[in-house]
N, C-alpha and C positions, 0 to 999 in steps of 0.2 A: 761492651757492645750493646749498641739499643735494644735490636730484638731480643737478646737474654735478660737483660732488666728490667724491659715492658711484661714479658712471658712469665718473670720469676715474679713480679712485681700482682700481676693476676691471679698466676698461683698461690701464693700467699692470702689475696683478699677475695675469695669464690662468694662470700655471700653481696661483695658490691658486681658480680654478673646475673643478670636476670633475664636475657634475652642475649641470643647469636645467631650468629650466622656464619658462614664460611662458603667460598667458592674458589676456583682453579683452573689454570688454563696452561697446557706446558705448549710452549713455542721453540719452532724451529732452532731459530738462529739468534743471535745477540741481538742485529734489526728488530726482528719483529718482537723480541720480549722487550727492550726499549720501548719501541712501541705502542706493546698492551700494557705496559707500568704505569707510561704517562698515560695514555686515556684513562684507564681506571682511575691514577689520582686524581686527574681533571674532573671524572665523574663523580665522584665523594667529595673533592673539594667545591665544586658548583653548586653543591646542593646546600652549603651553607651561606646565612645572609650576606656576611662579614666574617671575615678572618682579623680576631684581636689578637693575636700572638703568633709569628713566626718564627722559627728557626732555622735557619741553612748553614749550613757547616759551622757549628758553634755558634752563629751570629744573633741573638734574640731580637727579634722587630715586635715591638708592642703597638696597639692603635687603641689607648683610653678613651677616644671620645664615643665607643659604644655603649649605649644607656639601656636598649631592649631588654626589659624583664616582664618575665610572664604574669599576666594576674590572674591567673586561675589557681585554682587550689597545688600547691607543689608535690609531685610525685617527683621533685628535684634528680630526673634521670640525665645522662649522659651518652654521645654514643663515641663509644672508642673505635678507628678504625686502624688494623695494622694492613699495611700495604708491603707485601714481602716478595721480592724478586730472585730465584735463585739460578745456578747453576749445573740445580741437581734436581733429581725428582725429589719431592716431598712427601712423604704419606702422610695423610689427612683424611682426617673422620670427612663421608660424602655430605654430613649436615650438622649440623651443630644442634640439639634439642634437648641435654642435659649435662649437667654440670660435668658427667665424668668425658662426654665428647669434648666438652670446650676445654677440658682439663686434656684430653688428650690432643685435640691441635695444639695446643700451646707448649705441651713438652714434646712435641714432634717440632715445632718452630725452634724452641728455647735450646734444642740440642743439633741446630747445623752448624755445622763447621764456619767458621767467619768467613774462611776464602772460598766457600758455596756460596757466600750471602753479597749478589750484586748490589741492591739496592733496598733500603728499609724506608719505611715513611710510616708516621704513627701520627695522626689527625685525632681530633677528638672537636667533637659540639653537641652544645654551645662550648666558647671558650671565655666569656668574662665570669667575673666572679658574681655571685650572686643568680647566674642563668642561668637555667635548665629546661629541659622539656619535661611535656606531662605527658601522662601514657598515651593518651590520644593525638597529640603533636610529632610525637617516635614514631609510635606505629603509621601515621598516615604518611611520614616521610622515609623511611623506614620499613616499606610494607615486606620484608624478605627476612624482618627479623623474628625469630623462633622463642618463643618465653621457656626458658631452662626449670 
């Protein structure tokens, strides 16, 4: 399952987290957490220039002809977003501001039940190789994230 190999895959690597965040919204009905999934992906996903890699159900979409690399000095950062939809309540640290919170969302994510888990989406930008953001590029895009 995605979320447990993204969650285990974090846990495993705590010194590449330097910054988080976390938020939460439990909805009614099926509608409207549909609803708040896709606006939320939309919103994370808008926020990047370009999308070089997709994936939708197993199907990898690549688009090479993005060249954008930063010329500033490399803080070679990344922002991972997990988009998790479930069918249960979740307990979750209310902020994310040191390694042991982000260690605890992740094994609070990493241990739902698969048939709780409606919808997973896991984003991450920049996505070509060689691209990254510098601390000042994060944070101003970024401004909700917490240095761990």
């Amino acid at each position: 399952m995605l979320l447990q190999e993204v969650a285990l895959a974090l846990l495993r690597n705590p010194s590449y987290c330097v910054y988080g965040d976390v938020s939460q919204k439990t909805c009614g009905s099926m509608s409207s957490l549909e609803s708040t999934y896709n606006s939320a992906s939309l919103k994370e996903r808008s926020k990047f220039e370009q999308e070089t890699l997709v994936n939708v159900s197993g199907v990898d979409k690549r688009n090479s002809r993005y060249s954008h690399q930063n010329d500033k000095q490399p803080d070679e950062l990344i922002v991972v977003t997990l988009l998790v939809a479930t069918a249960c309540g979740v307990q979750l640290p209310s902020r994310i501001d040191s390694l042991m919170s982000m260690k605890q969302a992740l094994q609070s994510l990493g241990a739902l039940r698969q048939s709780d888990v409606v919808g997973v989406e896991l984003l991450w930008t920049p996505q070509a190789e060689g691209d990254y953001y510098t601390k000042d590029e994060m944070i101003t895009e970024y401004p909700n994230l917490r240095q761990l």
